[in-house]
C-alpha positions in Angstrom: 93.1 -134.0 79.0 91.0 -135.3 76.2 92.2 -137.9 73.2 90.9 -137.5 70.0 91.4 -140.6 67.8 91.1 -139.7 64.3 93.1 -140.8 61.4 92.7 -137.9 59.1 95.3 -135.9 59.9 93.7 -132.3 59.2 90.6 -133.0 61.0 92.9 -134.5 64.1 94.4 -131.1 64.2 91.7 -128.7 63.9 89.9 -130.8 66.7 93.0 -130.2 69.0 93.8 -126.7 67.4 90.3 -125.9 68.9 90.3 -127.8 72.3 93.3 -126.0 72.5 92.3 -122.5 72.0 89.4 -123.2 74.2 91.0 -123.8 76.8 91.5 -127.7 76.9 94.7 -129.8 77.0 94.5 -132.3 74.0 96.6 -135.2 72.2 95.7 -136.7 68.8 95.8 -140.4 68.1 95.5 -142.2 64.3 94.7 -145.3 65.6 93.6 -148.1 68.3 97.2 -148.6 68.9 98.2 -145.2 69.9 95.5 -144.5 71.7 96.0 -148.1 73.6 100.0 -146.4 74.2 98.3 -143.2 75.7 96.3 -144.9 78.0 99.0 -146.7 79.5 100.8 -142.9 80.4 97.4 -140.9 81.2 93.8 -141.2 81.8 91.9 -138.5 79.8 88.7 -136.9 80.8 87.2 -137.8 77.5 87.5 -139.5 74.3 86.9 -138.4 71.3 86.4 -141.4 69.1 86.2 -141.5 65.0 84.2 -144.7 64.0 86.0 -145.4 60.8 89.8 -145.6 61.6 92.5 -148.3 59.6 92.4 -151.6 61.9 90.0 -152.1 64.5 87.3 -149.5 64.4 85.5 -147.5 66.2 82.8 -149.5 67.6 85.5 -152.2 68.7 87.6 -149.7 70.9 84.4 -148.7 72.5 83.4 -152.1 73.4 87.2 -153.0 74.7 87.1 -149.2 76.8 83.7 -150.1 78.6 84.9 -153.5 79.3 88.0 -152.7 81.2 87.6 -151.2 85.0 90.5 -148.6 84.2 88.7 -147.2 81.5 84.7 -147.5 81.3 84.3 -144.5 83.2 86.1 -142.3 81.1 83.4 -140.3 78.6 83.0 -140.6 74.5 81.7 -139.1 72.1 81.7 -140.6 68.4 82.9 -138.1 65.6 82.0 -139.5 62.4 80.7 -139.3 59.1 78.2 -142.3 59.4 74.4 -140.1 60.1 72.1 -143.5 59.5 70.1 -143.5 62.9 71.3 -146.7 62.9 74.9 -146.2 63.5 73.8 -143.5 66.2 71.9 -146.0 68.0 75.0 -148.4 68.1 77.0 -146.2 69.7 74.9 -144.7 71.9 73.9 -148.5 73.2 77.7 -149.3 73.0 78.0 -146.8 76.0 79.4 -143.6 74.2 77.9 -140.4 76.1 77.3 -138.5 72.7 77.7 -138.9 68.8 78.4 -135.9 66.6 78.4 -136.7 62.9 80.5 -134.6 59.9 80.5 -132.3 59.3 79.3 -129.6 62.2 80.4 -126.3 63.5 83.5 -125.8 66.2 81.5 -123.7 68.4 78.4 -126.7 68.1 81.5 -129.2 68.4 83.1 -127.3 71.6 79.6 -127.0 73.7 78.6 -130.3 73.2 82.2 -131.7 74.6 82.0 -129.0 77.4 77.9 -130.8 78.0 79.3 -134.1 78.0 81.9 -133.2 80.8 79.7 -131.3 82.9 77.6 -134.3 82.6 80.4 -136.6 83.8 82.5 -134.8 86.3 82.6 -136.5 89.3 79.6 -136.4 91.8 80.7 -135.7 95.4 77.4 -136.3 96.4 76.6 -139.6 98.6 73.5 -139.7 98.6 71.6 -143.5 98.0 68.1 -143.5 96.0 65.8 -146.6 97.0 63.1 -148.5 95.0 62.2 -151.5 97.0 65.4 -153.7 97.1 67.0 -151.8 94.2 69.2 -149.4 95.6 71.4 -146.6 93.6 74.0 -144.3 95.2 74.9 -141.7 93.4 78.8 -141.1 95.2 80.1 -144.2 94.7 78.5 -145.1 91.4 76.9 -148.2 91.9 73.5 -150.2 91.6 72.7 -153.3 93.9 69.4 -155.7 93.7 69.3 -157.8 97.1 72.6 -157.0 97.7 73.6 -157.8 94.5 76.0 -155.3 92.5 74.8 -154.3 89.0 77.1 -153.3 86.0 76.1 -150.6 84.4 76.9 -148.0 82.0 77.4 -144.4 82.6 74.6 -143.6 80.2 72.5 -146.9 81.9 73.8 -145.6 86.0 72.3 -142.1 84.7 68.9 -143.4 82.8 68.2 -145.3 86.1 69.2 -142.4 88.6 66.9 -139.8 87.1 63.8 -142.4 87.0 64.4 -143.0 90.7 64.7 -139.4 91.5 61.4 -139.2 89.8 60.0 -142.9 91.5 56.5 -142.3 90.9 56.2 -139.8 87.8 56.0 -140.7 84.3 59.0 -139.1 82.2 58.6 -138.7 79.0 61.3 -139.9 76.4 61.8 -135.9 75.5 62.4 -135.4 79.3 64.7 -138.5 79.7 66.9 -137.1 76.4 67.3 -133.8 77.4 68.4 -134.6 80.8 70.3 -137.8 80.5 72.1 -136.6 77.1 71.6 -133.1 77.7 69.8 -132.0 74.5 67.0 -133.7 72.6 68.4 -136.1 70.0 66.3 -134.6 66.9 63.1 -136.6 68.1 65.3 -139.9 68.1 63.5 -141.2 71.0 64.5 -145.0 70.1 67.3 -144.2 71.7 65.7 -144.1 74.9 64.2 -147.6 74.4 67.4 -149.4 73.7 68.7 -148.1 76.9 65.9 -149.1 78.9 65.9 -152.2 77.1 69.4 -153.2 78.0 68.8 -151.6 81.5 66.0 -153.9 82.1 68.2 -156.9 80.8 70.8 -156.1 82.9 69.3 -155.3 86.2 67.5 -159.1 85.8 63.8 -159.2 88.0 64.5 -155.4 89.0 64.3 -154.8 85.4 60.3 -155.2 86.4 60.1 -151.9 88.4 60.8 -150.1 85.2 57.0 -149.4 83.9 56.6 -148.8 80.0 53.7 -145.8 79.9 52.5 -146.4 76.9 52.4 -143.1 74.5 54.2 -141.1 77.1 57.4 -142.9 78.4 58.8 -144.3 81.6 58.2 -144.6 85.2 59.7 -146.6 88.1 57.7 -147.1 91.3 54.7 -146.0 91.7 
């Protein structure tokens, strides 16, 4: 199931019309109350979240859905008008998985939600990566320092998994786009630098393993 909160009604129904037609269950919301509703019934596999809606906007409903346990793990991607690289890089650091602006193609529009899920779905896999005391398994989804837990992000949990798959390599920020958002961002590397940046913030002295490279990109371990 994925929730698309947009306010415009015609845009709200081609979006579904062509979920639909392509094979995905969808349900249209105008606003941060309905969507709130919705939640309450069903957890969708994404979001779909417009950044300019009547009441509390976009931005704010992303902050409240990453800050609640029921919901942070469910995958969004903004749809909006606003291009400024700036409003890209708030939601992107705000923790949604993607941002498409208007307006843009259906079949463009319907791979890059079909990316973003592939990207998500859940990982069977149990397997733990290691860097010192940092410690990352991929199953369960979690990050502990001295057997400490770690809160991260979905787009922060998969920034740090690929570097420690990599412990030792340098990855460039072109590498860490393509494989962490699946496609590069137009050059945008900045993107990968706020991430980092919060990543090293959050993870405290572990944040230290992360090595800038500079001119090339990233590295942890060596």
């Amino acid at each position: 199931m994925i929730y698309c909160v947009e306010d415009e009604k015609n845009i709200r129904e081609l979006l579904i019309y062509t979920l639909e037609t392509t094979g995905f269950s969808a349900k249209g919301m105008a606003n941060a109350k309905e969507l709130r509703t919705a939640l309450k019934e069903e957890l969708p596999d994404l979001i779909l979240l417009d950044i300019m809606l009547p009441g509390e906007d976009g931005y704010s409903i992303l902050e409240s859905l990453k800050l609640s346990r029921d919901t942070r793990g469910i995958p969004v991607i903004m749809v909006t008008a606003k291009e400024a690289e700036y409003d890209k890089v708030k939601g992107l650091e705000a923790g949604a998985d993607d941002y498409i602006t208007k307006p843009f193609g259906m079949m463009e529009f319907v791979a890059r939600v079909k990316a973003v899920l592939r990207r998500c779905s859940k990982q069977e896999d149990d397997k733990e990566l290691r860097c010192g005391d940092l410690s990352l398994s991929v199953g369960k989804h979690k990050v502990r320092w001295n057997d400490t837990s770690v809160e991260l992000t979905r787009k922060e949990f998969e920034l740090l998994q690929y570097l420690m798959e990599n412990k030792g390599l340098v990855m460039s920020r072109n590498q860490i786009l393509c494989h962490v958002w699946g496609y590069d961002f137009d050059g945008e590397t900045r993107t990968v630098d706020v991430h980092v940046r919060t990543l090293r913030q959050k993870l405290g002295e572990a944040g230290n393993l992360i090595e800038t490279v500079r001119g090339v990109g990233y590295r942890i371990g060596v």
